[in-house]
Structures are given as structure tokens and as C-alpha cells.
C-alpha positions as CSV (number, residue, x, y, z in Angstrom):
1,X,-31.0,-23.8,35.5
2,X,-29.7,-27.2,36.1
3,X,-30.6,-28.3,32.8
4,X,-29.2,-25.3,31.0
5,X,-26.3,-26.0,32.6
6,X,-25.7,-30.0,31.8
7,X,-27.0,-28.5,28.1
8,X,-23.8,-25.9,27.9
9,X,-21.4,-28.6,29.3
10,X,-22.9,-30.7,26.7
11,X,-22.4,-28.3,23.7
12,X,-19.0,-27.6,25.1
13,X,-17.9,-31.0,25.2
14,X,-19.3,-31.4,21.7
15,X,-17.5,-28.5,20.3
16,X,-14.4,-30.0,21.8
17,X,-15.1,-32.9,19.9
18,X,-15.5,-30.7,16.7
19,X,-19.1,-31.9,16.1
20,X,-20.6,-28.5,16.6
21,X,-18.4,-25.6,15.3
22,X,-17.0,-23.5,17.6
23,X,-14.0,-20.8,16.8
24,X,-13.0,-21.6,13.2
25,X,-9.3,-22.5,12.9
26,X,-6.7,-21.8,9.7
27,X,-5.3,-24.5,7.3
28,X,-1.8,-25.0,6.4
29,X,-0.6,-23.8,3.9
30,X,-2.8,-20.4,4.4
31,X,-2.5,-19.9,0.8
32,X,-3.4,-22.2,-2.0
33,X,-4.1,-20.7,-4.9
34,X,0.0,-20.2,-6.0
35,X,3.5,-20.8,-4.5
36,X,4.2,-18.5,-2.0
37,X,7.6,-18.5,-0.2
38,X,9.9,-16.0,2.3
39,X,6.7,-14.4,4.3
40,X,7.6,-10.8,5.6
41,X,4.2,-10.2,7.8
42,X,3.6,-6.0,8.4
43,X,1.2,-4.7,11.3
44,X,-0.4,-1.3,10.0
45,X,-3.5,-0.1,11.0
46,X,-5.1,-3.0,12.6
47,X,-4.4,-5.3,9.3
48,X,-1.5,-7.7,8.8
49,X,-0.5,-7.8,5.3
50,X,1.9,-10.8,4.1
51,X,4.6,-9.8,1.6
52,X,5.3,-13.4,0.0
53,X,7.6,-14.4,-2.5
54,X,6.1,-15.9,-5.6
55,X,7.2,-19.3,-7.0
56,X,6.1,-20.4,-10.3
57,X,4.0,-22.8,-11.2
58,X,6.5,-24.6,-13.5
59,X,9.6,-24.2,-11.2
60,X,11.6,-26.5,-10.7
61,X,14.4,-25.0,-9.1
62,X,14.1,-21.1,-7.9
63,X,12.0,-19.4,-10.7
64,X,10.3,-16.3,-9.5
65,X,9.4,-12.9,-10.4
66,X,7.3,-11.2,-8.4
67,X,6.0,-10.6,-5.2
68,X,2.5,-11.4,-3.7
69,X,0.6,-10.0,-1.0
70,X,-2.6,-11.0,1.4
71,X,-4.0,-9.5,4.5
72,X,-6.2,-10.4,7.0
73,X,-7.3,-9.2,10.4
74,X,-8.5,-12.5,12.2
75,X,-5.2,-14.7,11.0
76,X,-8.1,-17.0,9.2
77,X,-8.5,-15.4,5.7
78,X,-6.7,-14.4,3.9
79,X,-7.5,-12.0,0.9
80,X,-5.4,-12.1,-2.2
81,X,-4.4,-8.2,-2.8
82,X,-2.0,-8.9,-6.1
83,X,1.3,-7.8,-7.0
84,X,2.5,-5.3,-5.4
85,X,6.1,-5.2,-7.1
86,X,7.8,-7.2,-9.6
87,X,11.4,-7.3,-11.7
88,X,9.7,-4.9,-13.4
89,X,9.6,-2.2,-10.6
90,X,13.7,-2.4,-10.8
91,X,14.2,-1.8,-14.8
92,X,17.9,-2.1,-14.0
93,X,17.1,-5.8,-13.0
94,X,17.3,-8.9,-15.1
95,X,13.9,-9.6,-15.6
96,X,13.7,-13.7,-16.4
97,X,13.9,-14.7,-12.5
98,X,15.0,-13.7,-9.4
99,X,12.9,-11.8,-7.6
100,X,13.8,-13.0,-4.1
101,X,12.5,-12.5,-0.6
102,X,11.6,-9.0,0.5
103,X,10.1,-6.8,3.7
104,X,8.0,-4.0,4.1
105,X,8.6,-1.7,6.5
106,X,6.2,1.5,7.4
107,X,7.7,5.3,7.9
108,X,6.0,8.2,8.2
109,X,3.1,7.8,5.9
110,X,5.2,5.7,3.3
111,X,6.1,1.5,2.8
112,X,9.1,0.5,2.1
113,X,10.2,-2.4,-0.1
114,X,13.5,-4.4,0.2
115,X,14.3,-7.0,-1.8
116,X,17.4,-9.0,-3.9
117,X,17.4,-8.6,-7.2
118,X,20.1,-9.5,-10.4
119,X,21.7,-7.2,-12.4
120,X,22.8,-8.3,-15.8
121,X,27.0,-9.4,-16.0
122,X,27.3,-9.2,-12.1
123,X,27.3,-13.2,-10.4
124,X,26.6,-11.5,-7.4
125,X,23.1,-10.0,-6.4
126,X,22.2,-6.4,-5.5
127,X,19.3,-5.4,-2.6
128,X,17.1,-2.8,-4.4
129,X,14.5,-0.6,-2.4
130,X,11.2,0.5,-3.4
131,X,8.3,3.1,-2.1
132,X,4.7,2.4,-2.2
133,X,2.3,5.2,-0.7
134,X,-0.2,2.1,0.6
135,X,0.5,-0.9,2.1
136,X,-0.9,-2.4,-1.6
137,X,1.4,-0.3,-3.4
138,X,2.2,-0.1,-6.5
139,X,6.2,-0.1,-5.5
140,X,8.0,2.5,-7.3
141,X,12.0,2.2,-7.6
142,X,12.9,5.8,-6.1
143,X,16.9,5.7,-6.9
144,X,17.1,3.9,-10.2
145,X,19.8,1.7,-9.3
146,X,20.7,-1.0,-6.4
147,X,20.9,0.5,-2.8
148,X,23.4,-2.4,-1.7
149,X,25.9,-2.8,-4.6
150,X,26.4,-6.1,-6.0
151,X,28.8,-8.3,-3.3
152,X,28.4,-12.1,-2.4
153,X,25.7,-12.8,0.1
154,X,23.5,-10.0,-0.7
155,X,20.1,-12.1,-0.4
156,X,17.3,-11.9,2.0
157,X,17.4,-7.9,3.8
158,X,15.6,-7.5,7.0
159,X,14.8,-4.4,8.5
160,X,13.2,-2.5,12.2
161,X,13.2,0.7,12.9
162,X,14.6,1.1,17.0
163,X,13.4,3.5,19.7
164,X,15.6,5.9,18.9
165,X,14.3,6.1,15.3
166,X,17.5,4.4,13.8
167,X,16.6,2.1,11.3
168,X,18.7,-1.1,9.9
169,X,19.1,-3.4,7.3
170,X,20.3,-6.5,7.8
171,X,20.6,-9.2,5.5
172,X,23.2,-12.6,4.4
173,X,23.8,-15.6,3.2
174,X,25.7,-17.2,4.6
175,X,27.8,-14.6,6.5
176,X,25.7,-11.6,8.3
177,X,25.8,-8.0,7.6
178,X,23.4,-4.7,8.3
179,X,24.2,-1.3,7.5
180,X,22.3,1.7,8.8
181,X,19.5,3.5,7.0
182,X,18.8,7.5,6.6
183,X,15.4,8.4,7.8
184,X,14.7,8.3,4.2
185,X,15.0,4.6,4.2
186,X,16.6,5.2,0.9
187,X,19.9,6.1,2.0
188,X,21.9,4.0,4.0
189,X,24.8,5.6,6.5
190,X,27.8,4.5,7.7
191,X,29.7,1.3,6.4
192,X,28.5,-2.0,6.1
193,X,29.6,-4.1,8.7
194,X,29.9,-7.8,9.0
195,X,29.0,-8.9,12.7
196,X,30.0,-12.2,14.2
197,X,26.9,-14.5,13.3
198,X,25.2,-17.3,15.2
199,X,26.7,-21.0,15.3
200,X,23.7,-22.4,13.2
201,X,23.0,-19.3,11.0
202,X,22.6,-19.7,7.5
203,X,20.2,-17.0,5.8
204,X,16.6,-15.9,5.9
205,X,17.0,-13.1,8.7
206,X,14.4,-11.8,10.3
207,X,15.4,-8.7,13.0
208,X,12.8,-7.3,15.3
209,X,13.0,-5.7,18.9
210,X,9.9,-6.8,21.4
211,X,10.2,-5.2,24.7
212,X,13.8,-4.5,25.9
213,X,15.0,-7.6,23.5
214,X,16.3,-7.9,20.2
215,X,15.8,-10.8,18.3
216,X,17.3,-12.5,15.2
217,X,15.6,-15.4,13.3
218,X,16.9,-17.1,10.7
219,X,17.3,-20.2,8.5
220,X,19.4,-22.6,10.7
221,X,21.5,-24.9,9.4
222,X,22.0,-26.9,5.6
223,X,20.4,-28.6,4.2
224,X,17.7,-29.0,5.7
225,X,16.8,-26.0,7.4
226,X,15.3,-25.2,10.3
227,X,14.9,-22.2,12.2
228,X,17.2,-20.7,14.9
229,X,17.3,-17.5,16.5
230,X,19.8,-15.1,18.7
231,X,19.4,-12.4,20.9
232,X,20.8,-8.9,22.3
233,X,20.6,-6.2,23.9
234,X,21.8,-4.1,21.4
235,X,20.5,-3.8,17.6
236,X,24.5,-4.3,16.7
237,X,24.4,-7.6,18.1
238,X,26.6,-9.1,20.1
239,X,24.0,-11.8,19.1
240,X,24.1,-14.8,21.3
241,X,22.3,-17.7,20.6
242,X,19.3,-19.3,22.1
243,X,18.5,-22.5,20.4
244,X,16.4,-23.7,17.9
245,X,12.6,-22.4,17.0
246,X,12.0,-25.3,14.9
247,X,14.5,-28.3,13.9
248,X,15.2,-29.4,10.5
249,X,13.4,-31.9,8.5
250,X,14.4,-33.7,5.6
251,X,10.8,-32.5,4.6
252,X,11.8,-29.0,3.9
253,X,15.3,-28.3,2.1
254,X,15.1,-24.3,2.8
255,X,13.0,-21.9,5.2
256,X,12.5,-18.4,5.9
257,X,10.8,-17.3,9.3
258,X,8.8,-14.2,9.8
259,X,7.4,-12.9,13.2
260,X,4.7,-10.6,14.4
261,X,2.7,-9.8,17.4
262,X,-1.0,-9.1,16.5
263,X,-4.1,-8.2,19.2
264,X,-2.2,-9.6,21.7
265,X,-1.0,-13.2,20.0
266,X,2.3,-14.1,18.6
267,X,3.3,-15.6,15.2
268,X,5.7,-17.4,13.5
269,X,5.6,-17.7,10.1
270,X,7.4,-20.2,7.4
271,X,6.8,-22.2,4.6
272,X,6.8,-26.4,3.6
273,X,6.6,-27.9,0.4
274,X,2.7,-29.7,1.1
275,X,1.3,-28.2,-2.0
276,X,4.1,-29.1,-4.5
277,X,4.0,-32.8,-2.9
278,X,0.0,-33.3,-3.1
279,X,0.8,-32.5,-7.1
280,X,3.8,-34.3,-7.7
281,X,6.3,-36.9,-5.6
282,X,9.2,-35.0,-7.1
283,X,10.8,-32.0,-5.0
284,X,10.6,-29.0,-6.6
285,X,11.3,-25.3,-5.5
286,X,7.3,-24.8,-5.0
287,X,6.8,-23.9,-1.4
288,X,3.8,-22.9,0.8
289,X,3.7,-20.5,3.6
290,X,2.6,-21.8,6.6
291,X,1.5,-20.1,10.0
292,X,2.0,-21.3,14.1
293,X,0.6,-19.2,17.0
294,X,3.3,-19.8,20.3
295,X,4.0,-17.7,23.3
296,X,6.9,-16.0,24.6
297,X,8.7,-17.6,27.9
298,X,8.8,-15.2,30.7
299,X,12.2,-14.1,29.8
300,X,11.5,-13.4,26.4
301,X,12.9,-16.8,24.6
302,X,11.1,-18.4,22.4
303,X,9.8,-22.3,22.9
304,X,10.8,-25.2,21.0
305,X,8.3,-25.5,18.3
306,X,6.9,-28.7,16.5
307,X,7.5,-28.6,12.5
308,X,4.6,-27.3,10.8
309,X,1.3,-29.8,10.3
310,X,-1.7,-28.9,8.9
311,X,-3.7,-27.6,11.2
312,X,-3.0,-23.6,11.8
313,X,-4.3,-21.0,14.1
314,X,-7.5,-19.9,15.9
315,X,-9.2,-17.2,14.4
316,X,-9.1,-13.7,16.3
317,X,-12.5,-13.4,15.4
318,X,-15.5,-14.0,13.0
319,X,-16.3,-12.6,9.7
320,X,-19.2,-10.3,9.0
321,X,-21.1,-11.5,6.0
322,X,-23.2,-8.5,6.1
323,X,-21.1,-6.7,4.1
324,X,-19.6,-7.0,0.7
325,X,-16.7,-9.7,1.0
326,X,-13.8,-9.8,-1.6
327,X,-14.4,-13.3,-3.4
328,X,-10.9,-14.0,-3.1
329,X,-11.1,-14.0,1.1
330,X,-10.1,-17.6,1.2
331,X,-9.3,-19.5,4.1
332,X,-9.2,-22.9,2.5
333,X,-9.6,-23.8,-1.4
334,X,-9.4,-27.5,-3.0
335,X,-6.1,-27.7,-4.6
336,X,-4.9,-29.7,-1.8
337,X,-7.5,-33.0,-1.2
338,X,-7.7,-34.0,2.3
339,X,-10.2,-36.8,3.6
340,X,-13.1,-34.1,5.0
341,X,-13.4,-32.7,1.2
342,X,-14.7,-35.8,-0.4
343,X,-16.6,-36.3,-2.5
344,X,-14.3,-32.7,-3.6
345,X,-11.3,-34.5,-3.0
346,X,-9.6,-34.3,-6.0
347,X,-11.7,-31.0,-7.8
348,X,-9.1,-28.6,-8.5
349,X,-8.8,-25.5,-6.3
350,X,-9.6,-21.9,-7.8
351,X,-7.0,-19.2,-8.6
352,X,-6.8,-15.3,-8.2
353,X,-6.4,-12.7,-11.3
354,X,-5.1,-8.9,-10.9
355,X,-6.7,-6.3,-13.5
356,X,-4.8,-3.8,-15.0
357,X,-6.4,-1.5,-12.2
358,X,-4.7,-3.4,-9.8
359,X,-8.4,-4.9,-8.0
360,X,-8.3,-8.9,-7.7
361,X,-11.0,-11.0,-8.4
362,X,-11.6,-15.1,-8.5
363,X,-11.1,-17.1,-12.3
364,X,-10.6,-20.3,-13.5
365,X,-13.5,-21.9,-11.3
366,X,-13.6,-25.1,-12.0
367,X,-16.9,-27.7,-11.7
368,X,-16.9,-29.0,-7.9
369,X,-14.1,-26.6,-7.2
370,X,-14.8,-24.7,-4.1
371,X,-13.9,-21.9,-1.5
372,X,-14.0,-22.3,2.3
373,X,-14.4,-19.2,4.6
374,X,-13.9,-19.6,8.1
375,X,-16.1,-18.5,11.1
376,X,-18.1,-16.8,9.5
377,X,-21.2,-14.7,12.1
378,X,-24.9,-15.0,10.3
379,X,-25.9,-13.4,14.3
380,X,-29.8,-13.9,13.9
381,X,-30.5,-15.7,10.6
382,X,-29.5,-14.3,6.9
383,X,-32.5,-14.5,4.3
384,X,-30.3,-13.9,0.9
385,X,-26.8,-14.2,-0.5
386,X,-25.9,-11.9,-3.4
387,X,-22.6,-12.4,-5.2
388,X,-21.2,-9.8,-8.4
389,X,-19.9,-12.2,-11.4
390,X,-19.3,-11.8,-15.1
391,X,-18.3,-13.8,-18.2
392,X,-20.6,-16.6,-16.6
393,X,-21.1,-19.6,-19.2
394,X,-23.9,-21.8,-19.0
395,X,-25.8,-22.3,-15.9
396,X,-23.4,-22.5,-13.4
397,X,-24.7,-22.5,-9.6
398,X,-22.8,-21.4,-6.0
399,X,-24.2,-23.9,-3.5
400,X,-23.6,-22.6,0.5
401,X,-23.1,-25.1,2.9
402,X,-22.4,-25.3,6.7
403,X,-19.5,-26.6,8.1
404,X,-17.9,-28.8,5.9
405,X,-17.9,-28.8,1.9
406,X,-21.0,-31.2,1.8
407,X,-22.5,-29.9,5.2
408,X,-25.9,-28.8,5.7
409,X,-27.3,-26.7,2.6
410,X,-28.3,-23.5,3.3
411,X,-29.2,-21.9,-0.3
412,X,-28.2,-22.3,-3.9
413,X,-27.5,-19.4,-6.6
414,X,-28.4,-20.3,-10.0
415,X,-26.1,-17.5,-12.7
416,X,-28.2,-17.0,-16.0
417,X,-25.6,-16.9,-19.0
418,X,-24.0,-14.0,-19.9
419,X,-20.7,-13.6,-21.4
420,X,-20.5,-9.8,-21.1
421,X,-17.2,-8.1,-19.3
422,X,-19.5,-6.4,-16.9
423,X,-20.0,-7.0,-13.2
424,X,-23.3,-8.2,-12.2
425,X,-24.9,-8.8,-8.9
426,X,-27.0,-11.9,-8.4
427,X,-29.5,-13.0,-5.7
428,X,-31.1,-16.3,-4.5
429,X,-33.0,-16.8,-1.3
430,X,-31.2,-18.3,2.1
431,X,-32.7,-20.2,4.9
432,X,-31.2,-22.0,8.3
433,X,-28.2,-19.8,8.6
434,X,-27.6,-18.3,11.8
435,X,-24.4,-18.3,14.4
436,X,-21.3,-18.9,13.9
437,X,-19.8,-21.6,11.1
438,X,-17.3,-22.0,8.1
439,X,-18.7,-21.2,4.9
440,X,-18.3,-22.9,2.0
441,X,-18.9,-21.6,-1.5
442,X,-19.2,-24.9,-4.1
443,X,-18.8,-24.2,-7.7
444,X,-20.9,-26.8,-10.1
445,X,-20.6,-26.7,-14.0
446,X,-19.8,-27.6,-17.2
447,X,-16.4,-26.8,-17.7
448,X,-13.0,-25.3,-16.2
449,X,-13.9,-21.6,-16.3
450,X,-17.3,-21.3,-15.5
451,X,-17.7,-17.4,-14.3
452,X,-15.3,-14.7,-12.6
453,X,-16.1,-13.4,-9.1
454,X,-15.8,-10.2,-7.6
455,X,-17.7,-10.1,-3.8
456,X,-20.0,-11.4,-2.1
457,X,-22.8,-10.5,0.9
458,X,-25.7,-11.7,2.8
459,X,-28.5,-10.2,4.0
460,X,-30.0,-10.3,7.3
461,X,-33.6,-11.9,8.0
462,X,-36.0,-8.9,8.7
């Protein structure tokens, strides 16, 4: 017993020291395979699903036209679930940029989409709404024309549905304003009213109740921004300010909070501008969403937070490998070189493609390119990997390893040529995987596109 006992102290205090894996923790940026900015986080059904706006990969200043969306249910990985929407959902819109950040909101069996949008000869923007019968849509415009005519300031809606089953849209730059929504959430009624805003607010609401509070977040300040927030009794405000969440940094020119409580854990999300900086030393309108874990004080403010680094949050918990596993579950992908990659350092990270049937699968991998998935649980010992792939060219191989990208080898899968469009599952044997650890899938090749990947799955020892 007394040995046992020095042995779990021992394995404890190594686990502190992150020499034997314990719960896997999240990156920031928790996406890497594109720009993602504005995060509006959903709860539904057990699964948060991350509405993101989409930079592209040329911007320089705001260039986007779509929206993105990922879920996970351990806050870890993340799984890349396509387009939802687009400019094209609004054909009123212009349709060369400007599809801004949005929020989902959930009512009675349907999604809700609210976004800022352009409409051609107006200098003002317009807040269109679109319905989606799954959280993964597809969105479909329901009026055929804005919901919020075109006025100054019409950027960034936020919206909660009270106890009493009123529902409100917020939104503002850089004044405030909501108006009240029909139970169709595609009707608003009432006027729109302009309500006395905090001392530091700039845009970027986000509006939520928790409890017998109401909260507002927001983009604080300009330029930079940080995050501030108010609260109130009341979903009308009077909204009375409590301080900053985060404070600016010359680091970040804009943000965008989102917040969520999820089994029990609180969330702030945001973005930074890490990804476009470990590609270029010249600011551009590229940001990363990024993710912090805090707790509420006892009387329901919010701490003081410390600007985003890039380490991210504990995962809920593991991932079963035993079952088919989207290949574009990613906690971690090499676009971003950080010292524990080498000798991957500088491989280029893989990137995510939507079929015209909406499913997503992994392209464009790239020779020593790789993907991390965190905590994953082999329980008792796996004894094969299998992973579906098509248009594979030459011999390409997957190589697992433990723990870190050159970590302890537990199985390698060779892919025979074939450059037909079809789906294929391949097998190799796997040996020394059992517990908990990160997995990470290495790519090795000749070339930039060596294969396309669906899923993967192990299979337990007998």
C-alpha cells in the first residue's frame, strides 16, 4: 500500500510536470485551418457549435463572405462543420464582402441566423435573418429583404430569448440599440430604441441572462479593444457598468466576446491576430478565435482576465477512438510552428473542404503536415487504426504517435495509390496504445496534396 501510494504521488507529481499526460488541454487559436473572427458559441443538445466569421486568406483589411461553423462537446476539438450561410443566403446582398458577425439562436425546433450584411447604393448596412432547420443548416433567408433597414450602426446583432419568452435583438456600433422580436424571430415588435450605453462601449455586443442577471459584453474601447461588460436587472438595461473582462493591447486592434456556460464551466470567447503574425510581421484583418475558461464571483461579476496566450482550456473529457472520427476533429494542426513541433516546425498545417452535399472532409495535406487530437481514451489497448481516403497519390503514410508530434510510435498506415473519387477505408496494425494521450496523425509524402480524408477509428485489442 505504501508503495502504491509514493507511486501515485509520483505519477501525480509527474503529470504536474507534464512528463506523463494527464487531461489534454486546448491550443489558442482553437482553429487553424482559416481565419475565423466574431465567435457566437450555441448550447443545443449537449454540443456547443461556434458560429465564426470567416476572414480571407488574402485580407488585408475586412474581406469576408461567409460564415464558418465547428462544434465540439469537450471544448478540445473542434470539428470543422462548413458553411452554414453565406452572402449568398441574402440574394439582396452585395456579394463581394461583408458578411459580418452573426448569432444563432434556438426556438422551438428551428435556428436562427442574424447577421450584417450590405445592400447595394445604401453606405449604411442592413441586419438580415436567416432559418436553418439544424444547428448545421443550410440558412435560408425567410423574408427576402433586411429585417433591420439600412441605418448607421447596424453591425454586430446579439440576441436571448428571457423567461418570459420575449426575445431581443440588440446590436451597435458605436451607439446601442435592441428592438424586440415576434415569437417568429422574424418579426420584430415595437420600435427600435436607443438605450443609454456603457462608458467604454464600442461594438461587438453580446447579451445573455445567467441566473437573476443580465449581462452585456462588448468591445471596449478604440483602438485597441478590449473587452468590457454591464449589467441589469432588466433586459432593457439600465446597464451599469462593471469593469473590464480583458484590457486592451496594442496586440489586437478589434475584438468580439462571446459567452457560454457548458457542463457546469464558463467560457469566454475572442479572437487575436497569432496566426496572421506567425505568417507575416504586417497587421492584417486575419484574426483567430481564441478560448478562456473563468468563474463567476459570487455576486455574479465577472473577474479581471489576463489577455489571451496560447495555452486554452481543459478538456471536459476524452475522446472515443472506437468509433468513426470526422478527420477534420482537430485540436491542433501545424500552421502555427511552436518549439514542441520540431522537427514539424515549419510544415504547413492542413485545411478543410465542404462538398456540394454539404459533408467536410480534410485536403491539401501536405508532407510532414500533421493533425493533433487531444485526450484521446485507447481504455485497454487498440490493435488497429482504419482511416477512409481517396485521390491518394503515391505512397503516402499516416504515422500515430503519443503525446507529442514525434512521441512514441504506435503504428504506421501505408495508402496504396489510387486516384479514384471514391472513399476507401484502409487498415494497418497498432501496438502500445492504451490510456489516455493526444494523438497525433503525421502526414509524409511526396508532394502538397497527397490524399483527402474522411474519418477515422481504432479498434480495440481482443
Amino acid at each position: 500500500m505504501k508503495d502504491g501510494w509514493r507511486s501515485g504521488l509520483g505519477a501525480l507529481a509527474l503529470m504536474m510536470m507534464g512528463i506523463i499526460p494527464g487531461a489534454a488541454r486546448a491550443d489558442n487559436p482553437v482553429i487553424q485551418t482559416r481565419f475565423t473572427a466574431d465567435p457566437a458559441p450555441l448550447v443545443h443538445d449537449g454540443v456547443v457549435y461556434l458560429y465564426a466569421g470567416h476572414d480571407e486568406d488574402g485580407a488585408t483589411g475586412f474581406d469576408m463572405r461567409d460564415w464558418r461553423l465547428y462544434s465540439s462537446t469537450d471544448m478540445v476539438n473542434w470539428t470543422d462543420r462548413g458553411s452554414p450561410a453565406s452572402l449568398k443566403t441574402f440574394a439582396w446582398a452585395e456579394q463581394d464582402n461583408g458578411a459580418w458577425a452573426p448569432q444563432v439562436i434556438a426556438r422551438n425546433g428551428k435556428f436562427y441566423l442574424y447577421a450584417p450584411v450590405r445592400v447595394a447604393g445604401k453606405p449604411d448596412t442592413v441586419i438580415g435573418v436567416a432559418v436553418a432547420d439544424r444547428p448545421e443548416g443550410p440558412f435560408r433567408d425567410p423574408l427576402g429583404k433586411p429585417l433591420i433597414p439600412a441605418r448607421a450602426g447596424a453591425i454586430d446583432p446579439t440576441v436571448a430569448i428571457d423567461d418570459d419568452g420575449q426575445a431581443y435583438l440588440y446590436w451597435g456600433n458605436p451607439d446601442l440599440w435592441y428592438v424586440k422580436l415576434n415569437r417568429d424571430m422574424t418579426s420584430t415588435s415595437g420600435a427600435v430604441v436607443k438605450v443609454a450605453k456603457p462608458i467604454d462601449y464600442q461594438e461587438g455586443p453580446w447579451f445573455y441572462k445567467r441566473g437573476p442577471h443580465y449581462y452585456m459584453a462588448y468591445a471596449s474601447s478604440c483602438c485597441p479593444e478590449g473587452i468590457g461588460y454591464a449589467m441589469s436587472s432588466k433586459a432593457t438595461g439600465p446597464w451599469v457598468h462593471k469593469g473590464p473582462v480583458m484590457d486592451p493591447t496594442a496586440a489586437s486592434t478589434g475584438n468580439h466576446p462571446g459567452i457560454i456556460d457548458y457542463k457546469g464551466r464558463s467560457y469566454l470567447f475572442g479572437f487575436h491576430y497569432e496566426l496572421n503574425f506567425a505568417l507575416t510581421p504586417i497587421h492584417h484583418e486575419r484574426r483567430s478565435i481564441t478560448l478562456r475558461q473563468f468563474t463567476y464571483n459570487a455576486d455574479g461579476t465577472i473577474p479581471r482576465l489576463p489577455w489571451w496566450d496560447d495555452r486554452g482550456v481543459d478538456q471536459i473529457e476524452p475522446l472515443d477512438p472506437y468509433r468513426w472520427v470526422e478527420a477534420e476533429t482537430i485540436a491542433w494542426t501545424s500552421r502555427i510552428g511552436r518549439d514542441r513541433d520540431r522537427p514539424y516546425r515549419w510544415a504547413p498545417g492542413v485545411t478543410t473542404a465542404q462538398g456540394d452535399d454539404g459533408s467536410v472532409h480534410v485536403t491539401r495535406i501536405a508532407d510532414r503536415s500533421y493533425i493533433k487530437v487531444g485526450g484521446v481514451d485507447f481504455g485497454r489497448g487498440a490493435a488497429s487504426f482504419a482511416a477512409s481516403v481517396t485521390k491518394v497519390r503515391g505512397r503516402p503514410t499516416i504515422t500515430l504517435h503519443l503525446d507529442r508530434v514525434d512521441g512514441p510510435q504506435i503504428g504506421t498506415l501505408t495508402l496504396a495509390e489510387d486516384t479514384g473519387p471514391d472513399w476507401r477505408p484502409r487498415t494497418a496494425a497498432v501496438t502500445g496504445a492504451n490510456g489516455v494521450h493526444d494523438l497525433y496523425l503525421v502526414f509524409h509524402g511526396d508532394g502538397d496534396a497527397l490524399f483527402d480524408f474522411d474519418r477515422w477509428q481504432f479498434r480495440r485489442a481482443e
